[in-house]
N, C-alpha and C positions, 0 to 999 in steps of 0.2 A: 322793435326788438330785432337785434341781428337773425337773418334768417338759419344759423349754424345753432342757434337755442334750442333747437326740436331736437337735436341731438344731444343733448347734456341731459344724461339718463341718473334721475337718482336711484340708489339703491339702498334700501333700507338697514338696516343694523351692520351696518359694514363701515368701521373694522370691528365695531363689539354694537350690542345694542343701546340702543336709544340713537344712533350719531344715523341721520341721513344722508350719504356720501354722495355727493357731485362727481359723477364719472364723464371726463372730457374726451376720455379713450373711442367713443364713437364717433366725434367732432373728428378725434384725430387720423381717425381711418377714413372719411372722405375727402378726395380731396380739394372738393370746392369750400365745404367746411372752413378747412385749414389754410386755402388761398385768404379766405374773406378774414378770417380772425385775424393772418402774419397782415394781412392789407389793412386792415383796419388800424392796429397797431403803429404800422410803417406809415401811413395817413398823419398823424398823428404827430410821429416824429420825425418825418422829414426837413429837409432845413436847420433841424433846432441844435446843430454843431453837435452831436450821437458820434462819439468817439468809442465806448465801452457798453458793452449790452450786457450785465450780469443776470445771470439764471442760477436761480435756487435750485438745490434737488430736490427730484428727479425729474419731474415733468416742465420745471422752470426751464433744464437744461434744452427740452424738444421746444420750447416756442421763443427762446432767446437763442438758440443755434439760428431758427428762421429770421428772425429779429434783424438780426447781426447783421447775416448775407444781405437782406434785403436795403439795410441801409448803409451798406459797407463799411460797417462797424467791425471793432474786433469784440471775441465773445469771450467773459470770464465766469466763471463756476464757481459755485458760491456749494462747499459740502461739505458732509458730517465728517468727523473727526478716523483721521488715519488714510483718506483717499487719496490727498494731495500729495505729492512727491514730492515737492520742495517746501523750505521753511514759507511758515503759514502764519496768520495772526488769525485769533477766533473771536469769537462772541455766542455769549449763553444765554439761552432763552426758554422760561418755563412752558411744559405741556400742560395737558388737564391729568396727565397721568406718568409727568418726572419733570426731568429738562433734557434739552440738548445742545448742541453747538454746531456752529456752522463754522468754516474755516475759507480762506482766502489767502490766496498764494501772493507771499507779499510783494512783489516784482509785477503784480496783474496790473495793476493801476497804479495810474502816477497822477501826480496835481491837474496837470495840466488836462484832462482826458473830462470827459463829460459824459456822462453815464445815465442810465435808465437801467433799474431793476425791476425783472419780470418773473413774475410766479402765475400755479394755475390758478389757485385759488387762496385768497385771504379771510382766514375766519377768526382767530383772537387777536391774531398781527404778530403774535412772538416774534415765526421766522424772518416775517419781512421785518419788523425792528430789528432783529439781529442784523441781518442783510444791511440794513440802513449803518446803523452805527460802524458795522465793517467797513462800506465805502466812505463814510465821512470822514473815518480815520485814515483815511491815502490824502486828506484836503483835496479830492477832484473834485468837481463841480455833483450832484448827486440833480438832476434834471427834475424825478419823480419816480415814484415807484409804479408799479400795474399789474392788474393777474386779470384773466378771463371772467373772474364770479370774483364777488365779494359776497358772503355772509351776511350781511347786515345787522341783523338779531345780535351777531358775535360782538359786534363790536370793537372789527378787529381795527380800523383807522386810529382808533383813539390810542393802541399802543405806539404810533407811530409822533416821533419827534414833531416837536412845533416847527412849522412851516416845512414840512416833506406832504408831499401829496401823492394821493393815491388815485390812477386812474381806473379804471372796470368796465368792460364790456357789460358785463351782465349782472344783475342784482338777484338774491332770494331773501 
């Protein structure tokens, strides 16, 4: 197990109860933590032609900003509806308690570019399916997706499109 796991502090009924929240915010206040997790990652995808590094929000955006630099990629933002300043395409994706939508500035990504989508955590897969279908709709190459923790109980993989894969540091 990565040794930055000691830091990924749950916290119980947070946002409401019953939900044990995965807090990566202590990971991300040290910074050997956050060297090992962006190295790990960047391990990873080096060589593999990483043109486009998309981050979900809000915490997607802090380890796909690292992402990017470290492979000298460029970084696109994948958020909720009204942020984006310029014309956007979206994709809607159910909660356990509504839906939402994620948006993509449609000039971010072109065909040609090769992309990795990274979030902190994946627990049913909405967002990351939403994510997914947004970039598949540019035709760019879509590499895989990744977040720090996967859920597993959640079952969040199985939202995701046939043959998109999902990488994870860390399991619960």
């Amino acid at each position: 197990m990565p040794d930055f796991s000691r830091l990924i502090r749950p916290v119980p009924d947070f946002p409401k109860p019953g939900i044990l929240f995965r807090d990566i915010t202590p990971a991300l206040e040290d910074p050997h933590a956050f060297r090992e997790m962006i190295d790990l990652f960047a391990e990873r995808y080096a060589g593999r032609g990483i043109t486009k590094v998309a981050g979900i929000e809000s915490r997607g955006f802090i380890l796909a900003s690292a992402l990017a630099y470290a492979l000298s990629a460029g970084l696109v933002i994948l958020r909720k509806p009204g942020k984006l300043p310029r014309q956007t395409v979206s994709a809607s994706y159910a909660l356990e308690y509504g839906e939402s939508t994620l948006h993509l500035h449609t000039d971010a990504i072109h065909p040609q570019d090769t992309v990795v989508i990274l979030d902190d955590l994946v627990a049913t897969g909405g967002t990351l399916a939403a994510a997914v279908r947004l970039v598949q709709g540019t035709r760019a190459t879509l590499l895989e997706t990744a977040a720090i923790i996967e859920l597993e109980a959640l079952q969040g993989r199985k939202a995701l499109p046939a043959g998109v894969g999902l990488h994870t540091l860390l399991t619960y």
